[in-house]
C-alpha positions as CSV (number, residue, x, y, z in Angstrom):
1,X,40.1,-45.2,-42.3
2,X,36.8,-43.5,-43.9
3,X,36.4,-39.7,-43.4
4,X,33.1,-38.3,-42.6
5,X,31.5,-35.4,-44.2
6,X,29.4,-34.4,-40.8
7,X,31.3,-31.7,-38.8
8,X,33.1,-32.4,-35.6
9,X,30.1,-31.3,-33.5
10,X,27.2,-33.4,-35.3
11,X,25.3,-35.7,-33.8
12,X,25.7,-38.4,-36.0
13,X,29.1,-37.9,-36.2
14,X,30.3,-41.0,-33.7
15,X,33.7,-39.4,-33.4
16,X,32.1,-35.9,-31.4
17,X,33.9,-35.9,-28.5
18,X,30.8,-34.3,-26.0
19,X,29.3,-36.9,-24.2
20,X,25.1,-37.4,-24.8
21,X,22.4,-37.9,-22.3
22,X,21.0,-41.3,-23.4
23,X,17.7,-40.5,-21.1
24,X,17.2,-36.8,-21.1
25,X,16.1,-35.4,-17.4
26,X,12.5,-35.0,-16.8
27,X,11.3,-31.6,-15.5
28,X,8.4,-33.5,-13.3
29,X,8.4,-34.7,-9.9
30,X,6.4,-36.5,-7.6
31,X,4.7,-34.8,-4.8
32,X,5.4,-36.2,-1.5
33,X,2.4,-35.6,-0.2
34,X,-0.4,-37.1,-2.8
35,X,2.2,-39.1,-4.9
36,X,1.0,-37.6,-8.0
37,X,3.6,-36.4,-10.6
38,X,3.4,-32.7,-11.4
39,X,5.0,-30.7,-14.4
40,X,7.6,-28.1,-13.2
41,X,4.6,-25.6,-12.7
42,X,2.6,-27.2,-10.3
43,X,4.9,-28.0,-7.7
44,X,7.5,-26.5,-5.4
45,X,11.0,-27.8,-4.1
46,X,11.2,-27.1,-0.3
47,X,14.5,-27.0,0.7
48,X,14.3,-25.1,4.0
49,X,13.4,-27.3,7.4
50,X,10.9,-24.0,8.9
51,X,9.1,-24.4,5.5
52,X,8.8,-28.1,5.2
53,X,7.5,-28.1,9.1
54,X,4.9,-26.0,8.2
55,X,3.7,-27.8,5.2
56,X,3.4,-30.7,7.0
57,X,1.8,-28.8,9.7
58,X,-0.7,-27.5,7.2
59,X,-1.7,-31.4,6.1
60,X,-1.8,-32.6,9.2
61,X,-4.5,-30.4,10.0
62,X,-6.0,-31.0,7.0
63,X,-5.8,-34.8,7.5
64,X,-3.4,-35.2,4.3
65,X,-0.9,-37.6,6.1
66,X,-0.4,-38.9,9.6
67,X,1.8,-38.0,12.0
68,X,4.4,-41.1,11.4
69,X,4.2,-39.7,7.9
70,X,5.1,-36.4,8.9
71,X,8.1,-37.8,11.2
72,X,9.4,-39.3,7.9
73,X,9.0,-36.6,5.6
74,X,10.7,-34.0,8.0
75,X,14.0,-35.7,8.0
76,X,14.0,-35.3,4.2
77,X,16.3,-32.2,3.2
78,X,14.9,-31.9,0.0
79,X,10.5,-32.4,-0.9
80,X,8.6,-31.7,-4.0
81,X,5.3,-30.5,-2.9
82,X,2.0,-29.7,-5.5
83,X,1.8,-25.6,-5.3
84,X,-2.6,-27.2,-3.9
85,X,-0.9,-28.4,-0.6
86,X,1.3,-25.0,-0.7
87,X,-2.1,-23.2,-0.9
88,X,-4.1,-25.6,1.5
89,X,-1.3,-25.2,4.0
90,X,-1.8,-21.1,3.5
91,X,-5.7,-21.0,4.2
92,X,-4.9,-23.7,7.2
93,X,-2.6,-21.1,8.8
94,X,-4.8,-18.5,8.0
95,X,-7.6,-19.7,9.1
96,X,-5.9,-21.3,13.1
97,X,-4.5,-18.1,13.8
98,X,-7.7,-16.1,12.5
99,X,-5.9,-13.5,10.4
100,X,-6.5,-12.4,6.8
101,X,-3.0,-11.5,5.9
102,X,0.8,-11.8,7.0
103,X,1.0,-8.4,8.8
104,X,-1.8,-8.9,10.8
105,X,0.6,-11.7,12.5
106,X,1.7,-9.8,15.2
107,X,-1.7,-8.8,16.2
108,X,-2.3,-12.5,16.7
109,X,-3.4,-14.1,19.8
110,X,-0.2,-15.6,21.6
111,X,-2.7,-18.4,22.7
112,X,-3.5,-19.5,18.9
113,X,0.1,-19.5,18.3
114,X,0.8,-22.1,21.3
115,X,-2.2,-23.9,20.2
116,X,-0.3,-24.4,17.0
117,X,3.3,-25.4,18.9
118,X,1.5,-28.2,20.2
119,X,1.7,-29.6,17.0
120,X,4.8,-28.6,16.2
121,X,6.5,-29.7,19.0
122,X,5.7,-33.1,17.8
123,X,7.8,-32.9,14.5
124,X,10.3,-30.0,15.7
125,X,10.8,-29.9,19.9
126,X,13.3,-27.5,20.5
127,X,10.4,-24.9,18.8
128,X,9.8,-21.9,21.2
129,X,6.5,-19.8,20.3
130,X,8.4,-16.8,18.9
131,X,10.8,-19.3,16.5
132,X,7.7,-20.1,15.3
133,X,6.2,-16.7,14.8
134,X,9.0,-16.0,12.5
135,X,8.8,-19.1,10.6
136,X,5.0,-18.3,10.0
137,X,5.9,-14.5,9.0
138,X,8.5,-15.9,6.7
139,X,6.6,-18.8,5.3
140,X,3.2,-16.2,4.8
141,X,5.7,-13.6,3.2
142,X,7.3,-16.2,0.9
143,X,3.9,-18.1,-0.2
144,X,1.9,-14.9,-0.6
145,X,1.8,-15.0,-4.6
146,X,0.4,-18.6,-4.2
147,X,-2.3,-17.2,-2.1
148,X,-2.6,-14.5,-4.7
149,X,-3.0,-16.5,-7.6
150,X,-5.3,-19.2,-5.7
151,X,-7.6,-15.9,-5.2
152,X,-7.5,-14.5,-8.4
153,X,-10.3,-12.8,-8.7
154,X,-11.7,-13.0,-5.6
155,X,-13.0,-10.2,-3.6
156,X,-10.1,-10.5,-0.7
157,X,-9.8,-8.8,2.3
158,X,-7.1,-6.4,2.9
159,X,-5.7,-4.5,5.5
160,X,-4.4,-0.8,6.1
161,X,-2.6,0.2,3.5
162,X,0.2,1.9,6.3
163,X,1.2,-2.0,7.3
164,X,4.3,-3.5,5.5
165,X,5.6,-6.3,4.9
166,X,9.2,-5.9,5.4
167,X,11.5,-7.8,7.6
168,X,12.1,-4.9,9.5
169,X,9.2,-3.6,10.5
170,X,8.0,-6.5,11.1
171,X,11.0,-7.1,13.1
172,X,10.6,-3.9,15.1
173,X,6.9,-4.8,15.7
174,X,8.2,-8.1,16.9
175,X,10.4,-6.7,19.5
176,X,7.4,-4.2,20.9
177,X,4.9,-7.5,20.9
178,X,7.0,-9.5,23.1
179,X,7.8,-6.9,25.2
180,X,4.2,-6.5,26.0
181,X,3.9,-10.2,26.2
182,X,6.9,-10.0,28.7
183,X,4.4,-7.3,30.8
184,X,1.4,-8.9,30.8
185,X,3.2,-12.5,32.0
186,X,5.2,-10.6,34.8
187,X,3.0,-7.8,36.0
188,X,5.7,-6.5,38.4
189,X,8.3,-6.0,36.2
190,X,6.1,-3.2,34.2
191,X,5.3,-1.8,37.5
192,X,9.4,-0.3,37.9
């Protein structure tokens, strides 16, 4: 039996005992949306089902995909989306509930935010309208680099500089809104 000069670990040594990828893995995908394959860059993985809803939400609006398209895609646990429909999605929510940035959310009309579970009711049923209040808040709060970058600069609106962004406050602000809600719906019950 011939002995090799090449160490143990080499390559070309066909006695290395680690195992070699014959095809390495690529680092693109293909966007679920458009079908296009993106570099590792230009697209996201969307693993969580609020987020993936409201993608979809965002192209239906936009006219991206259809409805039976949307169906199929939300049963997916796992979707590669281009960072564009990430954006698009961002100015469509924007622009429905007429807001400029995530903590103006709670000063949002109720009504646009049904108008919106219309849709969503389609691809997600058991939706109320404050499950989807915090799926927009998180979504907006997640996203908002995206929304940064796309406006790079931009002259961008901005709001107070007291309002955060935090879960908490915006949790806290959350739990005085729909209180008020709860007032104005049952006129009585603020009354006692």
């Amino acid at each position: 039996m011939e002995q090799s000069n090449l160490p143990e670990d080499s390559p070309q040594n066909p006695s290395s005992s680690t195992p070699k990828s014959i095809n390495p893995r690529s680092r693109n995908r293909r966007c679920i949306i458009c079908s296009q394959i993106k570099s590792l860059g230009e697209f996201r993985d969307i693993r969580k089902a609020n987020e993936r809803l409201l993608i979809l939400i965002g192209c239906l609006y936009r006219k991206s995909i259809s409805m039976e398209r949307a169906e199929t895609i939300m049963k997916n646990r796992l979707i590669a989306v281009c960072i564009t429909h990430i954006q698009e999605t961002l100015d469509e929510i924007y622009t429905r509930l007429c807001i400029t940035d995530v903590r103006y959310l709670n000063s949002c009309s109720i009504d646009r935010i049904q108008n919106m579970l219309v849709t969503v009711a389609v691809l997600k049923p058991d939706m109320t309208a404050v499950s989807l209040r915090d799926a927009l808040f998180k979504f907006l709060d997640r996203f908002d680099y995206v929304r940064n970058d796309m406006n790079y600069g931009k002259l961008t609106i901005e709001g107070p500089p007291e309002a955060s962004t935090s879960f908490t406050e915006y949790t806290k602000r959350r739990a005085d809104a729909e209180e008020d809600f709860v007032m104005k719906k049952n006129p009585r019950k603020s009354a006692n």
